[in-house]
N, C-alpha and C positions, 0 to 999 in steps of 0.2 A: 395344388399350387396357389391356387386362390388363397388358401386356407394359410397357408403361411406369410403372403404377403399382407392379410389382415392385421397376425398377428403382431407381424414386423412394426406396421404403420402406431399400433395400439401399443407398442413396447414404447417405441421413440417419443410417443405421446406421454407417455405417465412419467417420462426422464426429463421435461420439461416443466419447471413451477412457473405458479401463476406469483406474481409481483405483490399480489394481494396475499399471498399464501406466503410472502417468504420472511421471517424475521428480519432479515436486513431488510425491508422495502422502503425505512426510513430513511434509512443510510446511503443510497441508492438514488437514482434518479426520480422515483416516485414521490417523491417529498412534497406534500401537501395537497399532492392527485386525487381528483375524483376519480370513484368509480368508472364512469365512462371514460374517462382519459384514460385511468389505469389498463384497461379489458383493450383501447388503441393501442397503449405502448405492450401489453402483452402478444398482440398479435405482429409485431414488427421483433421480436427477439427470438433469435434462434435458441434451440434448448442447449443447456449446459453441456459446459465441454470439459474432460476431464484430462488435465499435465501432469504426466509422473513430475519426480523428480530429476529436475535438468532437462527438462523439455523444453521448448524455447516458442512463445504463444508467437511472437513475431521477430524480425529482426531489424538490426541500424537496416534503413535506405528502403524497406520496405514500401509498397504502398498504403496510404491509411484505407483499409476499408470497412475496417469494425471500432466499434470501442467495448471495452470490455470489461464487467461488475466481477470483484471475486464475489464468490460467495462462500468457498473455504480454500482455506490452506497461505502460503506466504510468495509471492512475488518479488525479484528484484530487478530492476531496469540498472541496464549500462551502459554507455554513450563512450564516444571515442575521442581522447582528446586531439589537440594536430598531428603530435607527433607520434602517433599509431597505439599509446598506449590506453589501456581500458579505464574508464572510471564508473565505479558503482554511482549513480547518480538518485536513489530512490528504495525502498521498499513499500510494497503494498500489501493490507491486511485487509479482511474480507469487508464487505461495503466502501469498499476505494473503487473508482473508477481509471483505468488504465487507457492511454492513446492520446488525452487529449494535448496530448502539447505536437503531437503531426497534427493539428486542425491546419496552423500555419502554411507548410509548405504541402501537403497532403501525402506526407513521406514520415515515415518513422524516425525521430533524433537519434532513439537506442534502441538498445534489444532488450526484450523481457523474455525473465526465466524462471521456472518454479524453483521454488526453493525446496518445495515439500510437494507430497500429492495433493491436486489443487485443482478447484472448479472454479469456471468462470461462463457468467453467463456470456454472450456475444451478441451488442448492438449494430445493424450495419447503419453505418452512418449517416447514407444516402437518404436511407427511410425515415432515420430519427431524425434529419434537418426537416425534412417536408412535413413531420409529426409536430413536433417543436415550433412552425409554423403556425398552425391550425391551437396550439396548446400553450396559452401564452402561460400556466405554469410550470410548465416541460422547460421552456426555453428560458425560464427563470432561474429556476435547479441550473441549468449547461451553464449558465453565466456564473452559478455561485460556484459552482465546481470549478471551474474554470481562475474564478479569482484565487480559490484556494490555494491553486496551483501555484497561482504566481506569489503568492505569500510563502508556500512551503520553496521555492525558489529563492526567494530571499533571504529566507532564515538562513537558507542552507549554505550563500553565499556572506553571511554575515559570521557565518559559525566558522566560516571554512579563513574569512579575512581577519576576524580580531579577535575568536576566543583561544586559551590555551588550549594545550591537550585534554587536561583535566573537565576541562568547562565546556568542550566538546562532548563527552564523553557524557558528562551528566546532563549537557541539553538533549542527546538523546534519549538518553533512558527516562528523560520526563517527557520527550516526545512520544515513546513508544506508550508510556503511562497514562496518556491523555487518552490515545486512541483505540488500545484496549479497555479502557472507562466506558467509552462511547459503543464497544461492543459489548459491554457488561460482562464482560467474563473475569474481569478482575484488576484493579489499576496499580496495585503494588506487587503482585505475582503472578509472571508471566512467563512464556516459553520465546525466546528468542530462534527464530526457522536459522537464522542467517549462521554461517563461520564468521569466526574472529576476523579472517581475513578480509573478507567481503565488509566488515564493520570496519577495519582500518580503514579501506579504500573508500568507502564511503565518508568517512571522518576524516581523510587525508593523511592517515598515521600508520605508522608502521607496526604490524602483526605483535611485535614485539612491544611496542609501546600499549598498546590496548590488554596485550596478556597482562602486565605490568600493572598499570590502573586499575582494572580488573579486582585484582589482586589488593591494591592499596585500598582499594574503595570499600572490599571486604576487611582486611585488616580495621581499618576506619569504624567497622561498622554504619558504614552507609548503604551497605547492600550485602545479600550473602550469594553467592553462584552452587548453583550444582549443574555441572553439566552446561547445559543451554537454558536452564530453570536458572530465571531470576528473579529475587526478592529486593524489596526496596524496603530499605528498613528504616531512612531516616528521611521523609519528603521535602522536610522543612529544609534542611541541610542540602540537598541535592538541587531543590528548586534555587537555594539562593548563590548554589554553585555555578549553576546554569546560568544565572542572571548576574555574575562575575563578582560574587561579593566576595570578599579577604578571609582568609581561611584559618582566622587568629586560634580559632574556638578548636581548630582539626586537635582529633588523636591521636595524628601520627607523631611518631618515636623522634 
């Protein structure tokens, strides 16, 4: 009996990386940590936690008691609007940090769901204020995280009030472009986790207007789709799309 509960302790051990060990640890809350700070926030995180697909890490109205690193796979958060219906408010790719907009009320706005099979480390957050404390560049990182937020908040409310559909459409796919750069795995050819669907709601547009676009933006040759595989074929063109310039030069018929 003994013999197994060793083993037990020694499995859940080795399912557990250290901050120093993990590729993303730039991306992440360790951002400019020392050693010793790093080896403090390693022993306040619980080990990785694994969401199938359509698992839900928390939900609206929850208490805040973790925050949470992916480390792989795609996330989407969705809040409620008054009148009962859903809005996708967010996706998250690995080295994003999830929860911090419950800081406020210490309640979850929305609920997050995996998109894909997906790992996320778990900070409780009890520990990581009184760490962050003691660790004045811990609590540097939460503020800049923290600003980003309120920047990706804004954009999103600036996309959702003045841009067209089209200029919607292309400011994400150079948002998506940015932050698969920053994971290196590639800035003009990527896999999109998300439905079409879940990308309307997000963009405020209808299933059918995104298939559509989609569709013209490849005709265009501004991008080519397979499947959820997207390529960006023309940057120049799509960035000045996103940035609302006049479409004199387009190819379409």
């Amino acid at each position: 009996m003994q013999k197994k509960e060793t083993a037990t302790v020694i499995n859940i051990s080795s399912m557990k990386a250290a901050c120093k060990d993990c590729s993303l640890h730039e991306l992440c809350l360790p951002l400019g940590l020392s050693e010793p700070d790093l080896a403090a926030l390693d022993k306040i995180i619980k080990r990785r936690r694994t969401l199938k697909k359509g698992e839900l890490l928390y939900r609206y109205g929850d208490p805040l008691r973790s925050l949470y690193a992916i480390h792989s796979g795609t996330l989407k958060t969705t809040g409620l609007i008054e009148d009962g219906r859903a809005q996708v408010t967010g996706f998250y790719l690995p080295g994003e940090l999830l929860g911090i907009d419950a800081i406020n009320t210490d309640l979850h706005p929305c609920s997050a769901e995996a998109l894909e099979t997906s790992e996320v480390c778990e900070i409780p957050f009890t520990l990581l204020e009184e760490l962050a404390q003691k660790v004045p560049g811990l609590q540097h990182q939460l503020l800049r995280i923290m600003s980003r937020e309120i920047v990706r908040d804004e954009d999103m409310l600036m996309m959702l009030g003045r841009m067209s559909a089209e200029e919607r459409l292309a400011s994400c796919l150079m948002s998506f472009s940015r932050r698969f750069a920053r994971l290196g795995t590639g800035a003009v050819d990527f896999r999109l986790s998300m439905s079409r669907q879940d990308l309307g709601d997000y963009l405020g547009l209808a299933l059918e207007t995104v298939s559509r676009l989609l569709s013209r933006f490849q005709e265009e040759n501004l991008i080519s789709v397979h499947g959820r595989q997207i390529v960006l074929r023309d940057l120049d063109r799509l960035r000045a799309m996103a940035a609302g310039a006049p479409r004199e030069n387009s190819a379409s018929a």
